[in-house]
C-alpha positions as CSV (number, residue, x, y, z in Angstrom):
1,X,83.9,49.6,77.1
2,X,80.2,49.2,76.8
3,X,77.9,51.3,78.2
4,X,75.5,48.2,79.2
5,X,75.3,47.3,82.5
6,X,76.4,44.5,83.6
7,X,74.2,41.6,84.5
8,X,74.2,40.5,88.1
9,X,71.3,38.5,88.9
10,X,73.2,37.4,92.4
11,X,74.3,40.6,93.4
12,X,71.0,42.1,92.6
13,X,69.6,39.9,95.9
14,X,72.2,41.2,97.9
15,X,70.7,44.2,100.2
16,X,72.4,42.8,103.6
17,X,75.3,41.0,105.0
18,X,73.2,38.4,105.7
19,X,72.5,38.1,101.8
20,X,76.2,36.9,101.3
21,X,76.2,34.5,104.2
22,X,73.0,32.8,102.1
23,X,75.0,32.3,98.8
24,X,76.0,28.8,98.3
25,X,79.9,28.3,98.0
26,X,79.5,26.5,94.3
27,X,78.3,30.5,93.3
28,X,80.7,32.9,95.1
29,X,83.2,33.0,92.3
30,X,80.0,34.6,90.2
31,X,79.0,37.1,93.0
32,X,82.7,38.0,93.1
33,X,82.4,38.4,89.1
34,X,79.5,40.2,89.4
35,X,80.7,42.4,92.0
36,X,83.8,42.9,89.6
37,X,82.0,44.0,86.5
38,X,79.8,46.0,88.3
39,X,82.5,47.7,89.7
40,X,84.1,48.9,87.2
41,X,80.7,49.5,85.0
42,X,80.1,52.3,88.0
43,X,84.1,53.7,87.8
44,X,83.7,53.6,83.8
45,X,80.5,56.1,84.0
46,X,81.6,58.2,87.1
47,X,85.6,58.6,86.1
48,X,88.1,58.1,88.6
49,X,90.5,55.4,89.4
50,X,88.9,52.0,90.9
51,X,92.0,52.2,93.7
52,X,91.5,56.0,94.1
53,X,90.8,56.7,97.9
């Protein structure tokens, strides 16, 4: 695993609900991606289990 952070140029925009509602449909499958890898960029550096609760 990298220890590079992910780039997420859509879901750095994204401060409110309201954010998501904005992003086109032809780009939701790269907020979801982005969203994704930055996801598990965060579990990679803290530890932990993505599914823990």
């Amino acid at each position: 695993m990298t220890d590079n952070k992910p780039n997420t140029p859509l879901l750095d925009e994204i401060n409110l609900p309201v954010d998501v509602r904005k992003v086109p449909d032809c780009q939701l499958q790269q907020l979801a991606d982005e969203v994704r890898a930055d996801m598990i960029y965060s579990v990679s550096k803290t530890g932990g289990h993505l599914g823990a609760g």
